[in-house]
N, C-alpha and C positions, 0 to 999 in steps of 0.2 A: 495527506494521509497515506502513506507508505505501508502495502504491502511486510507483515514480519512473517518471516521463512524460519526454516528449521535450518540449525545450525550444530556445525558440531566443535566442544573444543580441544584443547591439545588432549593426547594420549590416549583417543577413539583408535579401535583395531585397526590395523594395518585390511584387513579385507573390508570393513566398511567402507573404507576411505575408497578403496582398490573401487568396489559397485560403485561409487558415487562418481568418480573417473568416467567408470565404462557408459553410466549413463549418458554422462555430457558427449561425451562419441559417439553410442546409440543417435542420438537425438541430433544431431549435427549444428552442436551449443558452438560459437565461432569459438577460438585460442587467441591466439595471438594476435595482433595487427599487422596488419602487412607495412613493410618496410616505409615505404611510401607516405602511408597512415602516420607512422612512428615521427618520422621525419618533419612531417609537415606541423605536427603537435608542438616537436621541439622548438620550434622556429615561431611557431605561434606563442608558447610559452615564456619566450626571452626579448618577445617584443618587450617594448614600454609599454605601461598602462596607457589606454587611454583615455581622454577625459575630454574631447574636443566635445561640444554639444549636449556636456552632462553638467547636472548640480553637484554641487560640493555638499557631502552630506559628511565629509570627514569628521565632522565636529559634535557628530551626534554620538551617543553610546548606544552604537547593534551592539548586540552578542548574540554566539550564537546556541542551541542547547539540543543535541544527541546523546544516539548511545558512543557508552566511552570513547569505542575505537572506530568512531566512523572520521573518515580525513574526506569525504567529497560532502560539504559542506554547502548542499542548495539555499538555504532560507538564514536571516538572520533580521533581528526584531529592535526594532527601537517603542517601547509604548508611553504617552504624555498620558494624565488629566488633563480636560479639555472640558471646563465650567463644571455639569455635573456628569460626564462619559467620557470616552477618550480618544485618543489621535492615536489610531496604528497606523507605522512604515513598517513595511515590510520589504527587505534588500534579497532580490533573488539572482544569483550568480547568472551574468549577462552569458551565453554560449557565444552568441551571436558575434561576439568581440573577441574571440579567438578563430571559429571558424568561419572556414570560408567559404559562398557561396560555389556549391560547384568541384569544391576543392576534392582532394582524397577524402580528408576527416568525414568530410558532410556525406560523400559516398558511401563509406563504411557506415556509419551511423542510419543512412537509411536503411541497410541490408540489418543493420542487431535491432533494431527499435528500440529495446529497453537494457539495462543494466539485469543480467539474469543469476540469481541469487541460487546455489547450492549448498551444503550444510557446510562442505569445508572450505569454497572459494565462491568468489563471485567475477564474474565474467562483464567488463564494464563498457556503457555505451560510447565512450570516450579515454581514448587514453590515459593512465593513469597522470600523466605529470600536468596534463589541466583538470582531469576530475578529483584528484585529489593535490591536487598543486595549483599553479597559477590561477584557475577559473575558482576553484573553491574560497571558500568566504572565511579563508581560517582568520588567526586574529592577529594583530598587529602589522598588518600590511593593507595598502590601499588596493581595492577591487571596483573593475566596474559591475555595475548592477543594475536592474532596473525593479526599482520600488513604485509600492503599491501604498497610497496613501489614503488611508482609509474612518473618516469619521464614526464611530460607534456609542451610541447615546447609550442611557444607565441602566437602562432596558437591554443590552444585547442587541438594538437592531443599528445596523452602518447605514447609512448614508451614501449618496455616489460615491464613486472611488476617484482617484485622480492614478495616472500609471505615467512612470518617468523615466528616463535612462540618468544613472549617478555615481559619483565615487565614493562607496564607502570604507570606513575602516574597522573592523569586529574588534572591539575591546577584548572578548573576553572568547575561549570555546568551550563551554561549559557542558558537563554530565547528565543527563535524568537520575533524578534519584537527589541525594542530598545538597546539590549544587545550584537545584531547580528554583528553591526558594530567592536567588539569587539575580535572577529575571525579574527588574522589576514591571510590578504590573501583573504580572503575567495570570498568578492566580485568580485575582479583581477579572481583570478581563477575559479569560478562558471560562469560569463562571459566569459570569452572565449573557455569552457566546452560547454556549451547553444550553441553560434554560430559553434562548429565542430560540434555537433549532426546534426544543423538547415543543416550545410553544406549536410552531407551523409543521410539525407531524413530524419530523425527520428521528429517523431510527439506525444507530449509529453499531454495526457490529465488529467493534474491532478487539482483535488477537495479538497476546502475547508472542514473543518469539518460542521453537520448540526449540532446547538446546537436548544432543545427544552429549552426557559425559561418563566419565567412567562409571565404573560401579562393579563389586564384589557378588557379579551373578555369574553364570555360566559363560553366555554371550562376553563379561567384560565392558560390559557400558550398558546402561537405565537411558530415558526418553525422561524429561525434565520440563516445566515451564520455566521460561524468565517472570521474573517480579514485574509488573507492570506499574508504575507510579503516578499521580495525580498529575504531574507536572508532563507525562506523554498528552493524557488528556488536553489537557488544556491549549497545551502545545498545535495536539492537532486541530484545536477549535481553531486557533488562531489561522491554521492555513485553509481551513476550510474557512474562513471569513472572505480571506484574500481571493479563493477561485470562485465562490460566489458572486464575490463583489466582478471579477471580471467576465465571468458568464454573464451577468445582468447588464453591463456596458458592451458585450458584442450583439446579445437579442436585442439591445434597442437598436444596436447601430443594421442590424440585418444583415450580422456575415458572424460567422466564426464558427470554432471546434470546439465540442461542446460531448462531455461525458452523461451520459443517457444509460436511465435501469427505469426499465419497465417496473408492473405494479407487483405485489407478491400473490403466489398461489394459492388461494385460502384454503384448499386443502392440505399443502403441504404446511403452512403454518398450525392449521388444527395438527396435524401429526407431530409437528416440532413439541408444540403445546402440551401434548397429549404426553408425550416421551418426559416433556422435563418435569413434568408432574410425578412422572411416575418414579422417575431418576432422582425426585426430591430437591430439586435443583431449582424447581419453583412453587409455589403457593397452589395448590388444586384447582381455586375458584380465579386466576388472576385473570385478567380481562387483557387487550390486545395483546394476541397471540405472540406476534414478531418482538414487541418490544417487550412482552415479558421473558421472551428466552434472550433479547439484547440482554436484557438487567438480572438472567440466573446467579445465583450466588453456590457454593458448593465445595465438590472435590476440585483440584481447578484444572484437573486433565479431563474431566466430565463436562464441568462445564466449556471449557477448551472446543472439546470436538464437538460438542450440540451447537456450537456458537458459527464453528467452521462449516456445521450441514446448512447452518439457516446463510448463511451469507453465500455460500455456493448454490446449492439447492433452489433457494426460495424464489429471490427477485429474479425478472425474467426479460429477458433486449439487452444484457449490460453492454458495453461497447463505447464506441464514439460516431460520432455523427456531424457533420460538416452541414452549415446552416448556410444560405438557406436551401430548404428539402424538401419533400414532397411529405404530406404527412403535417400533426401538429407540432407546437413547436417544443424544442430540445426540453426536456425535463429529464430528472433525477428520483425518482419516490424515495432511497435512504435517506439524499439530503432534503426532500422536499422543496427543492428549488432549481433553478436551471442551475449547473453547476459545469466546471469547465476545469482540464489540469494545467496550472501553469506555474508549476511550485518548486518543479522537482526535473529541471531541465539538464543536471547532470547524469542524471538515470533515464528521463524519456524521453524519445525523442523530438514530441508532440509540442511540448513546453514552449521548446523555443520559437517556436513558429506563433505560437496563440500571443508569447510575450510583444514579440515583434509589432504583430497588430493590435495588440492592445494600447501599445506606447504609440500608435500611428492616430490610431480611434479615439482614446482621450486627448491627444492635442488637437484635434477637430480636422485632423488630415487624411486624403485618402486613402484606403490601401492598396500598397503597388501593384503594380496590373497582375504578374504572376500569384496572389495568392489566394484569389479564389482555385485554381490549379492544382495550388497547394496542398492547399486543408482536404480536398475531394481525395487526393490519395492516401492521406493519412489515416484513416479507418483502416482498410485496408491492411496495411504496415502494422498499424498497432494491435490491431486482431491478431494477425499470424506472431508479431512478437510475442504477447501474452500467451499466446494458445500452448508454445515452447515454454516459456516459463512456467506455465500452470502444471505440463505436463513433467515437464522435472520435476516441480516442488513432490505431487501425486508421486511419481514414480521413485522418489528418494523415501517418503515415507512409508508407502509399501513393502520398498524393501526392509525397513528398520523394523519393521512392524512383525516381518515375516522371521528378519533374525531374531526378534524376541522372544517369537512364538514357538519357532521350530523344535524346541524342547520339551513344549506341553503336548505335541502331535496325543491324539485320544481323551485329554482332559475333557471335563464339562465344566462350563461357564455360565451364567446369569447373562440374561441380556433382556435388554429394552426395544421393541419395536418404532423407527419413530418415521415409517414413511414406504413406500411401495416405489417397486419398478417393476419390467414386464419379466424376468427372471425369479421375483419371489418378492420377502419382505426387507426392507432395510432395518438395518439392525447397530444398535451400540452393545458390547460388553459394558457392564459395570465394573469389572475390574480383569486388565489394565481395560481401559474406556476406548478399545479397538470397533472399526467402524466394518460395516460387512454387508453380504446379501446371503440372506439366506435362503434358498432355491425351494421353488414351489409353496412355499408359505404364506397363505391368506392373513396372518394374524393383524387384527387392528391396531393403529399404532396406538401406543400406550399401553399393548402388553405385555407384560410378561412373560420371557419364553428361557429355554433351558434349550442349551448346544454344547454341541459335544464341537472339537478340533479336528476337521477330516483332516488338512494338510496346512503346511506352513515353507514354501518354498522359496529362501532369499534366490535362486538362481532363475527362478520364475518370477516374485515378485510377489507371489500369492498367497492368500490366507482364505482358508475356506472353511465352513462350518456347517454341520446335517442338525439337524432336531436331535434330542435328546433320548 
């Protein structure tokens, strides 16, 4: 389940683009690879495959299914009927089999921690010609990989997993959206995935991408959603089966890395509640808080951003955590299970390390002596990576927000209360569906208030607003 960023496409202002630069500089987002890095990639990427100690899974039809233009291609799916449920493979791009213990690549990789996503570029945890060349899972070439083979009865619930190292070959790289149909399986199986999560609590809040594109305003470009399609869904059920399944093979075995969210605020959930009620976005009377602002329906930049407060806002410890620890054991409350990342190893850096022992754990072998070591530093790394990416993501749409605004400086606006800090009340506009504080303000959430625009400064970042 990837993380979707606001993006921008061609023919955004030459000074948007110019802020979105100076951020990645503010914030000291890496560039370029060091020569060293580059080098060692190449050499990595012109090896042979290879295939010493792996299955031959050549013969099965992966494909694999993103957005259009993505080329670093983690995940690729084969799904059977299996009597009345089914047999997922799941092929995830081996890292492990390009880099090298020790190496440059692996140095560098631990200083980016993740692939860090800005509107107009993305800055990758791996060099381009294995994250999106050799290590990627594009189609018609052999890959090594290591799959996850996973039973799942008619009900949506799996069964243990088996985890392997293999060579596969992607038939096909296919689109979301009208291509999606074309995975077979996938809808059958992403269905009845969806309703065992719904079953054991798990409350799922995922977001469209924001796209920045032109537009016939002052500014020269609007703030947009992408179409989200049935077939993301399902998609992500599908990878959420697979980190599941190896989260619950590392807590039996009593070692691994393991992604951990505390329980939600039930005040801030009544707030959430309280707001989308009033924003109309949800039913007055619905009953759980969280997962009725997960399932609001609406304007969809309204619902967009109440969707973005409850998932930032709400759940409280998010992180990772290296087992075994002091404390109970590793859990997840969105997914409602222990749950673990090891899907998405050309973006994080985390992946490949959980992959490693999980392909050591499922053949009943033990793990090598350095990776309890290991996993203890990875919190750590993956903390401070994200903290960089979060604060970009924040800090690109701030400013977008402020260039939108900076032309109503004095207007009044409608807005929704839907939560407190110790500066005033949290506040959405209803229209555009901008998020805010506004200072000194007791009002409960779910009221109704009226604000005027003090200032709107792209050069600061800022958007402020006084009472009416």
């Amino acid at each position: 389940m990837s993380r979707r960023r606001l993006r921008a496409v061609p023919r955004v202002p030459e000074s948007l683009l110019a802020g979105f630069a100076q951020l990645r500089e503010e914030m000291g987002v890496p560039s370029a690879f060091p020569g060293e890095v580059t080098h060692e990639a190449r050499a990595a990427a012109a090896a042979p495959v290879p295939t010493d100690g792996r299955e031959d899974l050549r013969g099965l039809e992966f494909v694999t299914i993103d957005p259009p233009s993505s080329r670093d291609l983690d995940q690729a799916m084969c799904i059977e009927r299996r009597d009345d449920g089914f047999l997922l493979r799941y092929a995830i791009a081996d890292v492990g089999a390009f880099v090298r213990p020790g190496g440059a690549m692996e140095r560098e990789a631990w200083t980016r921690g993740t692939t860090i996503y800005a509107p107009d570029v993305k800055t990758p945890l791996y060099p381009p010609v294995l994250s999106e060349g050799a290590a990627s899972l594009l189609p018609d070439v052999d890959r090594p990989s290591v799959v996850f083979e996973v039973p799942v009865d008619a009900a949506g619930d799996a069964g243990p997993c088996r985890v392997f190292r293999a060579v596969v070959r992607s038939r096909a790289k296919l689109a979301y959206g009208a291509e999606g149909g074309r995975v077979p399986l996938l809808r059958e199986l992403g269905t009845v995935l969806a309703a065992a999560a719904e079953r054991r609590g798990a409350v799922e809040i995922d977001l469209p991408g924001q796209q920045v594109v032109p537009a016939a305003t002052p500014e020269g470009f609007a703030l947009t959603l992408e179409t989200r399609t049935p077939d993301e869904d399902w998609n992500a059920q599908v990878s959420l089966c697979a980190n599941v399944s190896g989260a619950r093979l590392m807590l039996g075995a009593g070692m691994g890395l393991f992604r951990v969210l505390g329980p939600p605020d039930p005040d801030r959930v009544a707030g959430l509640q309280a707001a989308a009620a009033a924003l109309g976005l949800t039913p007055p009377g619905a009953r759980d808080g969280l997962r009725a602002v997960a399932a609001s329906s609406g304007p969809e930049r309204a619902v967009h951003q109440l969707r973005r407060s409850a998932r930032a806002a709400v759940p409280t410890g998010a992180g990772y955590r290296a087992w075994p620890s002091p404390g109970d054991p590793p859990f997840h409350s969105a997914v409602a299970a222990p749950y673990a990342h090891a899907t998405a190893p050309l973006r994080r850096l985390a992946d490949r390390y959980v992959l490693d022992l999980l392909v050591e754990l499922s053949a009943g072998r033990p793990a090598p002596p350095d990776t309890a070591g290991t996993l203890s530093r990875l919190p750590e790394v993956m903390g401070r990576a994200e903290a960089l990416a979060d604060r970009l993501e924040n800090a690109c749409i701030d400013l977008v927000e402020a260039t939108l605004l900076r032309s109503h400086v004095g207007e009044r606006f409608a807005a929704v209360v839907w939560g407190a800090n110790d500066r005033g009340a949290r506040i959405q506009l209803r229209d555009p569906p901008v998020r805010a504080t506004l200072p000194g303000s007791d009002a409960r959430p779910g009221s109704d208030v009226q604000v005027v625009l003090a200032e709107a400064d792209p050069a600061r970042r800022i958007v402020a607003f006084r009472p009416a």
